[in-house]
Structure formats: structure tokens, C-alpha cells
C-alpha positions as CSV (number, residue, x, y, z in Angstrom):
1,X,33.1,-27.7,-3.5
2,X,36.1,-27.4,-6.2
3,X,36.5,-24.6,-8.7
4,X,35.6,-26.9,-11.7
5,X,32.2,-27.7,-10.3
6,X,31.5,-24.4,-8.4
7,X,32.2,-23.2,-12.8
8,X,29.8,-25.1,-14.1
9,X,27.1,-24.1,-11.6
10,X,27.9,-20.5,-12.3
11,X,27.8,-21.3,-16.0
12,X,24.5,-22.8,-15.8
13,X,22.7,-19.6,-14.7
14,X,23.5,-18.5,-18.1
15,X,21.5,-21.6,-19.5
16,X,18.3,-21.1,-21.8
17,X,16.9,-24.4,-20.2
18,X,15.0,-22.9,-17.3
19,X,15.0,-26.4,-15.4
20,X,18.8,-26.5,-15.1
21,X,19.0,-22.6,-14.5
22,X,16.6,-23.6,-11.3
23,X,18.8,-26.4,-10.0
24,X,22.1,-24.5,-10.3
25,X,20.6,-22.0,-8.2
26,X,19.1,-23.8,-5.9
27,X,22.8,-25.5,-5.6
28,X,24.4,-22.5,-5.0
29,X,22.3,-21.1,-2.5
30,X,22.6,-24.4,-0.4
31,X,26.3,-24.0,0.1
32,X,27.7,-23.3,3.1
33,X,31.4,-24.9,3.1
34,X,34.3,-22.3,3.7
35,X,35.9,-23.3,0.3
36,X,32.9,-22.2,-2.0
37,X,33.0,-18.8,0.0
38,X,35.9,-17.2,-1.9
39,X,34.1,-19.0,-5.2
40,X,30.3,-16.8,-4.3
41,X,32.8,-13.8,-3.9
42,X,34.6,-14.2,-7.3
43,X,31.2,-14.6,-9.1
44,X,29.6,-11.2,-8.0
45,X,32.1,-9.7,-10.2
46,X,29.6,-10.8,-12.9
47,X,28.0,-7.9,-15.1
48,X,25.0,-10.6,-15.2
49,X,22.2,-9.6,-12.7
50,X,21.2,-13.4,-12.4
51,X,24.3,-14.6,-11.1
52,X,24.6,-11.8,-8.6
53,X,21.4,-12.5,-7.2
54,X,22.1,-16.3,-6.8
55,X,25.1,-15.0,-5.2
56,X,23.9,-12.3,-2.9
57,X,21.4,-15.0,-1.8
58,X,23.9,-17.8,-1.3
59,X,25.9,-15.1,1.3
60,X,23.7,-15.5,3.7
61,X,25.0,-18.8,4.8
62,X,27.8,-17.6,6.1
63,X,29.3,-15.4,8.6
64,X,30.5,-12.2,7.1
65,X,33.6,-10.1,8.6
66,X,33.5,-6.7,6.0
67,X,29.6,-6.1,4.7
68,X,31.6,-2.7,2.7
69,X,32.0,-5.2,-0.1
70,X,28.7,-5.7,-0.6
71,X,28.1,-2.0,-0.3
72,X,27.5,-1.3,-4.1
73,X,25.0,-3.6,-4.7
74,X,22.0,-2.4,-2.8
75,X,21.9,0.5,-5.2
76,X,22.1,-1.7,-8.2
77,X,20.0,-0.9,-11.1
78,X,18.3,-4.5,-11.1
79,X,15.8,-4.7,-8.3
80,X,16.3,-8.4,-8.4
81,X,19.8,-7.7,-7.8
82,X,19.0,-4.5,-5.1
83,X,16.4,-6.5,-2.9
84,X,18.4,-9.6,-2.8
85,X,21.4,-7.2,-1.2
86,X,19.2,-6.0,1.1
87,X,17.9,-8.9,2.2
88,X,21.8,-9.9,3.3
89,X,22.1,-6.6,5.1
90,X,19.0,-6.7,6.7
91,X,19.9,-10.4,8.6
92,X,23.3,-8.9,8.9
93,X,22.7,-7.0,12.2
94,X,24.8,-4.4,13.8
95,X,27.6,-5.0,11.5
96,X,25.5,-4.6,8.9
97,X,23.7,-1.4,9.9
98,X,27.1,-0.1,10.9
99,X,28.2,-0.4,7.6
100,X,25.1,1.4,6.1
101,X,25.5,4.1,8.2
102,X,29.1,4.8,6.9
103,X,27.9,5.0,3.6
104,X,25.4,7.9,4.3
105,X,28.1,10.1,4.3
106,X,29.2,9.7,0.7
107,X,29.6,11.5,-1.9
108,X,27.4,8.7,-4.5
109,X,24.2,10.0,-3.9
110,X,23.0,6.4,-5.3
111,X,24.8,4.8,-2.4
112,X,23.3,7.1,0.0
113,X,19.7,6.3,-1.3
114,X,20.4,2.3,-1.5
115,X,21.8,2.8,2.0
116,X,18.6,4.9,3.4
117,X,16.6,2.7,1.2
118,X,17.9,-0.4,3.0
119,X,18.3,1.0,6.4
120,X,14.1,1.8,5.8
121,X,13.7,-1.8,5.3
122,X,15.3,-3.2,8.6
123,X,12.7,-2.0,10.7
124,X,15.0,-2.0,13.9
125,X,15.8,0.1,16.3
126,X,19.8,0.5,15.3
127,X,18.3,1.8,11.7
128,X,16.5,4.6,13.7
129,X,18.7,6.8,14.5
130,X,20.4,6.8,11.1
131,X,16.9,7.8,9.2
132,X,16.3,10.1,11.5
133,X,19.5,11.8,10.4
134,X,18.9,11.3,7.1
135,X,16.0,13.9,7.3
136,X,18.8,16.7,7.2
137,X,20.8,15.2,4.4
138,X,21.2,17.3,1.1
139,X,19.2,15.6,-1.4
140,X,15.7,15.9,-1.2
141,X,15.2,12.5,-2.2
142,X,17.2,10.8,0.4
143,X,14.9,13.0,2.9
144,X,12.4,11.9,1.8
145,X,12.9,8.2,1.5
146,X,14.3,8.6,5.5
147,X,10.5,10.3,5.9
148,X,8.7,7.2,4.4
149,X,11.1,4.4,6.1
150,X,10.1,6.3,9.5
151,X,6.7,6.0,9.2
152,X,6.8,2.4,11.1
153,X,8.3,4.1,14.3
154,X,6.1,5.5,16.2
155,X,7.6,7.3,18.9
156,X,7.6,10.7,19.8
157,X,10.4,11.5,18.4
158,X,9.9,10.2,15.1
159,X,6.5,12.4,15.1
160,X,8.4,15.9,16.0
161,X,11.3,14.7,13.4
162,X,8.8,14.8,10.7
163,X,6.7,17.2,11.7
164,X,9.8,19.5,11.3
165,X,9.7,18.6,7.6
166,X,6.9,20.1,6.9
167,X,8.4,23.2,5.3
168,X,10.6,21.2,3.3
169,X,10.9,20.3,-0.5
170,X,7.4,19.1,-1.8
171,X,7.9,15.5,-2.1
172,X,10.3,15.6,1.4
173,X,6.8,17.4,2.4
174,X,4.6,14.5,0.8
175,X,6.6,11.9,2.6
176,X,6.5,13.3,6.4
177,X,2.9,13.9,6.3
178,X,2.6,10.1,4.9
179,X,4.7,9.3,7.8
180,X,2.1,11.1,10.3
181,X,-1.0,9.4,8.7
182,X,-2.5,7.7,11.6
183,X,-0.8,9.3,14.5
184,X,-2.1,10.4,17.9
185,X,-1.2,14.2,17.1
186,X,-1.4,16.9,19.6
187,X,-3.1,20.2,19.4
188,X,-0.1,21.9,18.5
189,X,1.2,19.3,16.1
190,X,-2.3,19.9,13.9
191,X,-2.4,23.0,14.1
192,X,1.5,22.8,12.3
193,X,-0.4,20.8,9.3
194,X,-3.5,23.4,8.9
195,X,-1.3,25.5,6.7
196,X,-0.8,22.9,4.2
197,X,-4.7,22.8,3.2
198,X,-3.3,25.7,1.7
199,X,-0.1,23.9,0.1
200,X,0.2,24.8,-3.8
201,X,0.8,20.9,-4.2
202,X,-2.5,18.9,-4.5
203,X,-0.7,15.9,-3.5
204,X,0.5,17.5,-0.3
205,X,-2.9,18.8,0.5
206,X,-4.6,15.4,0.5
207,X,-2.2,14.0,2.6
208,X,-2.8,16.6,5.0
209,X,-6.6,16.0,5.3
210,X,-5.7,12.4,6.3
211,X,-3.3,13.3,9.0
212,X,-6.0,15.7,10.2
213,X,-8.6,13.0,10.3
214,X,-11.4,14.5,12.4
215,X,-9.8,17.8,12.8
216,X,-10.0,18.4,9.2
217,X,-12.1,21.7,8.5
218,X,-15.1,21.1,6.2
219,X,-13.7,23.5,3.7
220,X,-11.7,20.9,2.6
221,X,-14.7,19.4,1.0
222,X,-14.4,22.5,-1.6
223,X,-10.8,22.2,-3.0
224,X,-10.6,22.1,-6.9
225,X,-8.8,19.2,-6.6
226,X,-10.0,15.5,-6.9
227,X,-7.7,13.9,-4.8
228,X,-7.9,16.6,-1.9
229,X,-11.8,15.9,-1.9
230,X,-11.7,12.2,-2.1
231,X,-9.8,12.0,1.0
232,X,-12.5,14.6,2.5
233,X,-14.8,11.8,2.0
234,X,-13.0,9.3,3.7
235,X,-12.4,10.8,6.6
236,X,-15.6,13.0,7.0
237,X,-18.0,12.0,9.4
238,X,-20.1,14.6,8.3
239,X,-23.5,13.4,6.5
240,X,-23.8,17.0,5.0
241,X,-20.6,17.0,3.4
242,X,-20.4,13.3,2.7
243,X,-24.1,14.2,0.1
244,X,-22.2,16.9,-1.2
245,X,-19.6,14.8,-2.1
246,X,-21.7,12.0,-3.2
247,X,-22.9,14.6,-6.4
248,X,-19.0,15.3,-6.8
249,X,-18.2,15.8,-10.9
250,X,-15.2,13.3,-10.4
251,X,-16.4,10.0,-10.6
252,X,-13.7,8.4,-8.0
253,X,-14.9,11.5,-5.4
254,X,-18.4,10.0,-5.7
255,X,-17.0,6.2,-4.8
256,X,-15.6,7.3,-2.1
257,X,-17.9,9.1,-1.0
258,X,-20.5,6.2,-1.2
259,X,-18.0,3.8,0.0
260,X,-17.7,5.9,3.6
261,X,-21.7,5.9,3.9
262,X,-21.7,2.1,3.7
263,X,-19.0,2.1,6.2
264,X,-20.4,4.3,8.6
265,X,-23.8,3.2,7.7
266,X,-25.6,6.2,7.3
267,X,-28.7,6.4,5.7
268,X,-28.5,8.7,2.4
269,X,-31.5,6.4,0.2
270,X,-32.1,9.6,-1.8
271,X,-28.7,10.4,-3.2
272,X,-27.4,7.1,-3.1
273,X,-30.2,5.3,-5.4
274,X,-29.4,7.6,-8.5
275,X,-26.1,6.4,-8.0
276,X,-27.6,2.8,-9.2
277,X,-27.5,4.6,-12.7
278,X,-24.2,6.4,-12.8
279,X,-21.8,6.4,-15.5
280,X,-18.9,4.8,-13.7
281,X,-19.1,0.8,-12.7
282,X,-16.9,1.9,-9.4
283,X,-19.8,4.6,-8.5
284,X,-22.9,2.2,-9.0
285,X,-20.9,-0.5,-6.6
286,X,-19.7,1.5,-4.2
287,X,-23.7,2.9,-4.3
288,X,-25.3,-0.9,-4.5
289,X,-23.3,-1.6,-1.4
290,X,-23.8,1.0,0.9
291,X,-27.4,0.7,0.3
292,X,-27.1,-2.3,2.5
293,X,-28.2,0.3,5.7
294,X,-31.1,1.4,4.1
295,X,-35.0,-0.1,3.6
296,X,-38.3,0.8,2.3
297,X,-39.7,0.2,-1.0
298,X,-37.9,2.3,-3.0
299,X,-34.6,0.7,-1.9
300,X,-35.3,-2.9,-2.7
301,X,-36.8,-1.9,-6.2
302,X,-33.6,0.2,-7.3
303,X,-31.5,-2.8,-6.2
304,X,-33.3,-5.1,-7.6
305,X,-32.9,-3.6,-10.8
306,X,-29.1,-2.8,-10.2
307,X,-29.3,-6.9,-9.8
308,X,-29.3,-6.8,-14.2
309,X,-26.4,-4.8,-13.9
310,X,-24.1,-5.3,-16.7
311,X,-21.0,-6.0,-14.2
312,X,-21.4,-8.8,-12.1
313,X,-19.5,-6.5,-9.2
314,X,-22.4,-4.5,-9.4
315,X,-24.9,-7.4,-9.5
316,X,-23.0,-9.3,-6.5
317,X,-22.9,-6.0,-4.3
318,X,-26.7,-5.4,-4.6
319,X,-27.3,-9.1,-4.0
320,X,-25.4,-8.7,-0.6
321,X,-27.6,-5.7,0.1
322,X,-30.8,-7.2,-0.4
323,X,-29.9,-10.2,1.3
324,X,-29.1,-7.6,4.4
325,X,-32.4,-5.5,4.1
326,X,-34.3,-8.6,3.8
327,X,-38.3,-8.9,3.1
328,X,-40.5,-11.4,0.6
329,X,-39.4,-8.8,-2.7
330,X,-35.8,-9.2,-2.0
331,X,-36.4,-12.9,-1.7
332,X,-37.7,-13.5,-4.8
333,X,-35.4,-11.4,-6.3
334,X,-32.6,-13.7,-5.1
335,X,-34.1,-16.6,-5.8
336,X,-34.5,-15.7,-9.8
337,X,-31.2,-13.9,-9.7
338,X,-29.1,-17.2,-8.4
339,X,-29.8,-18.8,-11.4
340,X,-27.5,-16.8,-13.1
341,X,-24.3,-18.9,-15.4
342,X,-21.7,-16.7,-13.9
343,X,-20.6,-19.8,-10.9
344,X,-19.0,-17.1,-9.1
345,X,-21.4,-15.0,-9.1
346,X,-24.5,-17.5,-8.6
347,X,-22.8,-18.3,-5.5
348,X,-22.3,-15.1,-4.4
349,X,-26.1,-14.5,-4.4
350,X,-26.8,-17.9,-3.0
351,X,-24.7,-16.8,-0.1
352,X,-27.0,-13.3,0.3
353,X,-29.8,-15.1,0.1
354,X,-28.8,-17.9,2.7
355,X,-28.2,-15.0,4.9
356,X,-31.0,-13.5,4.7
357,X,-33.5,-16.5,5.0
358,X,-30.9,-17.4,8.2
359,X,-31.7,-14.1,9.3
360,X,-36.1,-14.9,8.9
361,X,-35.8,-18.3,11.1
362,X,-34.1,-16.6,13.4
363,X,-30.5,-18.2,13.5
């Protein structure tokens, strides 16, 4: 491709006709002769984030000998612009995460996070190490973004690296424990994250409840703040605490609490009915749903009634309970309820009540 033509491409990005906009990109992006290299390269000194993303994207059909160039762009303020960069450096390889590396040890801290940022985003093994170093660098935000982009490794000694954060800076605190969320801990490792039930940040002490999973004391269940007893009632299995919570003043508490019961099917008819009648839409699903475990009279009447909900969420959940429990009430109840002019929603219930006569023949 000439200059002349290349030009015009270029100038077409800047076009208010979206159609040729489209096919100048689309241009671009296919070339992959040596001549429109030095052309791409020219362009990206464009203050317009359009053209450097055409550009950026257009790179990676060729083979590229100095990836420092490109350096500045994955901490560009346009995330068009930033992802795009990344995207290059991430199919780049070891060149590539070499040249990350050399820029964590400058002085731009906005480099340094773009570089972290991106090195999070490889997922490979040659971006480990560098995160992992990260974790001692000088700006709590670069820790911590090195303690989120670990939390897809994980080895052992990812899972001591951040465990050694947790003293650190609140958020660098936030992200290890985010990091540890689903790990195989050892008895030593939780009792390291038992002090931070105690943290002064909320946010910090929530996060710790879900790393402790099962280990979690029940005093959690008691903090004064919402968040910290939400995640209590997602990773209880205690039906005491799990009624307790289901009473909770803070309406998303109370959802998940009722949302956990449903999952671990647990039988809790007498606080979970009420919940037919709360305040909060989220509540009276979450209820209508986990009421799918339960039976008896009283059951089937409260959903039945929760099927003239005025949120058809509501009405579709208890429809998919009563299908569930089954019997000639909940049948009938169906039945009048599929005649709803909500489509979505008619269906819906056809589908619980399909189920459930299924479920009578036998099939």
C-alpha cells in the first residue's frame, strides 16, 4: 500500500459517515505488507484515540522487533486505546512480557500500573514472577492490582505471597484476600485471616468471611455492617444463623440469606413465608424461590398468592416453586396463572406447570 492511499484510510477514521469509518478500519486492520508497516507506526503519533486503536489493532499482523515503542499506550487514558495495547502485548510473548517487566522499574507510576495491569491480563506463567514482585513495589495501587492479577494462579506460592499482604494498605489488604477467595487454605493460613474480622475496614472484613468459608466463626453473623453479614449468609451453613439473618434490617442481608436456604434447601417455611410480604422485590424473590423445598398447606397458599405479585420475577419464581412442591392446589393455581399477557412470563409458568404434571405421570 502507497502513502496516498494508506492517507486517505487514515483520514477516513475521522469521517462522520460511520459506514466509511467501518471500512477504513476494517482496511487497516487487514494489512500485513512490510511497506504499510512504517505507515501504522507514523499514524499512532495521532492525538485521536480512534486512529490509535485501528492502529494498535492493525500491529498485530506483523512481527515486532522493539515492543518499548508501544510501551506508553497501555496506560493511555482511553480504554479503547489501553485494551487494544494490551491486546498486542499480550500475543506478543516473551518479548513482550520482557518488555513489561522493564517498565516496572520506572519512575511513571502510570506506566508501572498499565504494565502490572497488562502483565495481570496475560495469564502466563512468564507474567508470574513479575506480579509477584510487584507485591513489594511502592505504590499501594500497583500492589494491589499485582494482588488481583494473581488471583488466577494458584500455586503455593501465590497463596503465601498474598497471604503476606495481609498487613498491608487497606485496599493492597482488600485485594489479597480477593486473591485467596476460594483457596484450599491451611490451618495456619486461616488462622492469619482471623484477625481481619476485626479489620476497621468493612470491605476488608467481608472478604475475609469468604476466604474463611466454613471456618468463619458465627460471630460474624453480628457485625454492624451489611456487607460483612451478607457474606455470613452466603457462606453459613448454619440454619440458626441463616433465620437470624433472614430478619436482618438490611434488605440485601435478607436476600441473601433466603437465596442460601433455596440453595442448600433447608426447610425455614416459618420465616421464609412473611418474606412473601416484604418491602423489597429482591427479598420476596429470593423468598418465593427458596420455598421450592418446602410443602404443606400453608406453603402453597402464601405462594399462590405471591403468584399476583406485582413483579413478574416474583410471580415466575413462585410459579417454579409450586410447580416443584406439586399437589391439585398448585395445579390449579398454574393453570389460571398461565393465562397471564406477560409471553414471557405465561411461559414461564407453563414450563412449572409442565414440570410438575411430568412429575404426577411419573416421567
Amino acid at each position: 500500500m502507497n502513502a496516498k492511499t494508506f492517507a486517505r484510510l487514515v483520514a477516513d477514521l475521522s469521517s462522520e459517515d460511520f459506514a466509511k469509518v467501518e471500512d477504513a478500519a476494517n482496511t487497516i486492520c487487514a494489512l500485513r505488507d512490510a511497506n504499510a508497516y512504517p505507515l501504522i507506526l507514523d499514524a499512532l503519533q495521532s492525538e485521536t484515540p480512534l486512529i490509535c486503536r485501528v492502529m494498535l489493532w492493525a500491529l498485530r499482523n506483523y512481527t515486532i522487533a522493539d515492543y518499548a515503542q508501544f510501551l506508553p499506550f497501555v496506560c493511555s487514558a482511553d480504554d479503547d486505546v489501553r485494551e487494544a495495547a494490551q491486546v498486542l502485548f499480550m500475543e506478543g510473548g516473551e518479548a513482550a512480557c520482557k518488555t513489561l517487566v522493564s517498565a516496572l522499574s520506572s519512575d511513571d507510576l502510570n506506566l508501572q500500573y498499565g504494565a502490572v495491569e497488562t502483565l495481570g491480563q496475560m495469564r502466563s506463567e512468564c507474567a508470574k514472577q513479575p506480579l509477584l514482585a510487584s507485591l513489594s513495589a511502592s505504590a499501594p495501587e500497583v500492589r494491589a492490582l499485582a494482588a488481583y492479577s494473581l488471583a488466577r494462579y494458584p500455586d503455593d506460592a501465590v497463596t503465601d505471597a498474598l497471604l503476606s499482604r495481609l498487613s498491608d494498605e487497606p485496599d493492597v489488604r482488600s485485594a489479597a484476600l480477593s486473591g485467596l477467595k476460594g483457596r484450599a487454605l491451611s490451618s495456619d493460613a486461616l488462622l492469619s485471616v482471623m484477625p481481619l474480622l476485626s479489620d476497621a475496614d468493612a470491605g476488608v472484613r467481608a472478604l475475609a468471611v469468604y476466604v474463611l468459608d466454613a471456618a468463619v466463626p458465627d460471630s460474624a453473623a453480628d457485625d454492624a455492617d451489611s456487607r460483612v453479614r451478607r457474606a455470613m449468609a452466603e457462606v453459613t451453613d448454619s440454619a440458626e444463623i441463616l433465620r437470624k439473618l433472614l430478619t436482618d434490617v438490611d434488605s440485601s442481608v435478607r436476600t441473601a440469606a433466603a437465596d442460601a436456604a433455596g440453595k442448600r434447601g433447608m426447610r425455614m417455611d416459618e420465616v421464609l413465608i412473611p418474606l412473601l410480604s416484604d418491602e423489597m422485590p429482591g427479598v420476596r424473590r429470593a423468598a418465593a424461590a427458596a420455598l421450592s423445598h418446602a410443602e404443606g398447606d400453608a406453603v402453597v397458599d402464601a405462594l399462590i398468592q405471591a403468584l399476583s405479585d406485582p413483579k413478574p420475577g416474583i410471580r415466575a419464581a413462585a410459579a417454579n416453586s409450586l410447580g416443584k412442591i406439586g399437589g391439585e392446589k398448585a395445579k390449579a393455581a398454574l393453570v389460571s396463572a398461565s393465562q397471564v399477557k406477560n409471553p414471557i412470563l405465561a411461559g414461564i409458568i407453563k414450563n412449572a406447570l409442565s414440570e410438575l404434571e411430568k412429575r404426577e405421570a411419573g416421567e
